[in-house]
C-alpha positions as CSV (number, residue, x, y, z in Angstrom):
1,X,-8.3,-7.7,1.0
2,X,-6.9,-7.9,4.5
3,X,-10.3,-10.1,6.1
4,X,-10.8,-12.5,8.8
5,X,-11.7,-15.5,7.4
6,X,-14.2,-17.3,7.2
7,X,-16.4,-14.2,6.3
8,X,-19.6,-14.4,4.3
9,X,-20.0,-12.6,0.7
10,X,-23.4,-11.0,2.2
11,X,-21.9,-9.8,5.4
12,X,-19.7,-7.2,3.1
13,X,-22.5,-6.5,1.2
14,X,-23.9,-2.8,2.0
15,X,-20.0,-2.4,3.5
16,X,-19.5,1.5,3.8
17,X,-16.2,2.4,1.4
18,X,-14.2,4.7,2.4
19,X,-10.4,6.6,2.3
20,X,-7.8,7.4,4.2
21,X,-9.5,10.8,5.0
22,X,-13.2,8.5,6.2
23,X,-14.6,10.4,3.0
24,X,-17.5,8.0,2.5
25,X,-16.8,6.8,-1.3
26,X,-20.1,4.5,-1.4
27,X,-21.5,1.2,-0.3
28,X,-20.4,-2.1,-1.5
29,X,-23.4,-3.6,-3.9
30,X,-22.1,-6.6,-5.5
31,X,-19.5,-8.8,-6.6
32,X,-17.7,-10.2,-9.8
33,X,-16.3,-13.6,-9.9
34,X,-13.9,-14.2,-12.6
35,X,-13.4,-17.1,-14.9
36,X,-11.3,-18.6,-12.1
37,X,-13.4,-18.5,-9.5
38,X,-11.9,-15.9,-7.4
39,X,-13.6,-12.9,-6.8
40,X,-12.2,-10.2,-9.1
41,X,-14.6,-6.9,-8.8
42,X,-16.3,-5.4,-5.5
43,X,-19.1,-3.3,-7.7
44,X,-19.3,0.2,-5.8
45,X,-22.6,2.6,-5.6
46,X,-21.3,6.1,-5.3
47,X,-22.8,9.3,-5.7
48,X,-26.8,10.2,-5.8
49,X,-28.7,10.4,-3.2
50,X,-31.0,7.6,-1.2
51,X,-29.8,5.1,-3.8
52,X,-31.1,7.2,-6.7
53,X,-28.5,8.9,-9.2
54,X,-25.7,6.1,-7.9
55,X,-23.6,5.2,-10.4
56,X,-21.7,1.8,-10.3
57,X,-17.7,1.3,-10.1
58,X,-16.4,-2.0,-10.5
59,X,-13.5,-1.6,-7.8
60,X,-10.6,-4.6,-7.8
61,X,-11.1,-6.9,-5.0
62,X,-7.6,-6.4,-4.2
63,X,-7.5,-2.6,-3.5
64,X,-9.9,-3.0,-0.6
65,X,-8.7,-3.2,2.7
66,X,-10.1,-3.8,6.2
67,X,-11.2,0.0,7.5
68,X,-10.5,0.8,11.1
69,X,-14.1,0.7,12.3
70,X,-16.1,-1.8,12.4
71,X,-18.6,-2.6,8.7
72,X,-16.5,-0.3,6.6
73,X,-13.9,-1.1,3.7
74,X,-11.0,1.0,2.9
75,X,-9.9,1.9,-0.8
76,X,-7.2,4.5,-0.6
77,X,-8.2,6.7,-3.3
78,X,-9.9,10.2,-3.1
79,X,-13.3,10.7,-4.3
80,X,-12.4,12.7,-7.4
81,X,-10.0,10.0,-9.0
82,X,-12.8,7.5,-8.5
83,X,-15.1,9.5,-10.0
84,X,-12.6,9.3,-13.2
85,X,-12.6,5.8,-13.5
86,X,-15.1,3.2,-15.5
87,X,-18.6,3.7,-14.5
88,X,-22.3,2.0,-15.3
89,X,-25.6,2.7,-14.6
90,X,-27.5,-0.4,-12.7
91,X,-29.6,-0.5,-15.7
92,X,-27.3,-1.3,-18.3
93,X,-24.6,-3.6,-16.8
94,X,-21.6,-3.9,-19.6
95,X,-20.6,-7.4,-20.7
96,X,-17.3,-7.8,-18.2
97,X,-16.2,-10.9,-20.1
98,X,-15.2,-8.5,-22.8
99,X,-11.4,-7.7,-22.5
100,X,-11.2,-4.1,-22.6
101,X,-13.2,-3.5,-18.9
102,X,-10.5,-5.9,-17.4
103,X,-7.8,-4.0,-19.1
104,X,-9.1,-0.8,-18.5
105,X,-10.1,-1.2,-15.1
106,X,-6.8,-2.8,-14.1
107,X,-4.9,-0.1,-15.9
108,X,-6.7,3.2,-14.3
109,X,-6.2,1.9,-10.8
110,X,-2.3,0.3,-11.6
111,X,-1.5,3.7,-12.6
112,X,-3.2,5.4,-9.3
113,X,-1.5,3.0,-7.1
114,X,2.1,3.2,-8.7
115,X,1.6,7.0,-8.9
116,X,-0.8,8.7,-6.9
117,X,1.1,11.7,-5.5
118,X,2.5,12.3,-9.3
119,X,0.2,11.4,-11.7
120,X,-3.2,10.8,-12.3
121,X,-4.6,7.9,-14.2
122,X,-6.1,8.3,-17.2
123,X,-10.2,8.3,-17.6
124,X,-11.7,5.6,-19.9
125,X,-15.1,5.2,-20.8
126,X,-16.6,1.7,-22.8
């Protein structure tokens, strides 16, 4: 993520998201750290309405970039491939030490990155 550093974890948090077309994608909520310290997963609430309904999307920290306006994030995807990708309620957190969300995660936005304009990545659920 292109940031001016030094920047504080809570100043991002509550960041607008949003694409290339200033679609509002959701708000940042959280963070993952990984095993090596580094932060791995920017945890997105998208969707509902008044923070009821959201579901959560664990977004790699390195898709994000600085947005053009001041307090917003840009991840250049549209809004219906997000809503393909891994999702959780903020209920029932899944266990991200298990391999699969890394691999799966990683994979569905590798694949949108490399290919956007040709193919779409492939939806997985855990």
């Amino acid at each position: 993520m292109e940031i001016k550093v030094p920047m504080r974890v809570s100043e991002m948090l509550k960041t607008t998201v949003e694409n290339r077309h200033r679609e509002k994608l959701g708000t940042i909520q959280d963070f993952m750290v990984g095993a090596d310290g580094r932060l791995k997963y920017a945890i997105l609430s998208h969707g509902g309405f008044l923070g009821i309904g959201d579901v959560l999307i664990p977004i790699p920290f390195d898709a994000l970039m600085t947005g053009s306006e001041k307090g917003t994030v840009l991840l250049d995807i549209d809004k219906q491939t997000l809503e393909k990708t891994l999702s959780f309620e903020s209920k029932t957190w899944p266990d991200f030490t298990a391999a699969e969300w890394d691999e799966k995660i990683d994979r569905y936005f590798a694949a949108y990155k490399a290919g956007a304009s040709q193919q779409q990545p492939v939806a997985g659920s855990v």
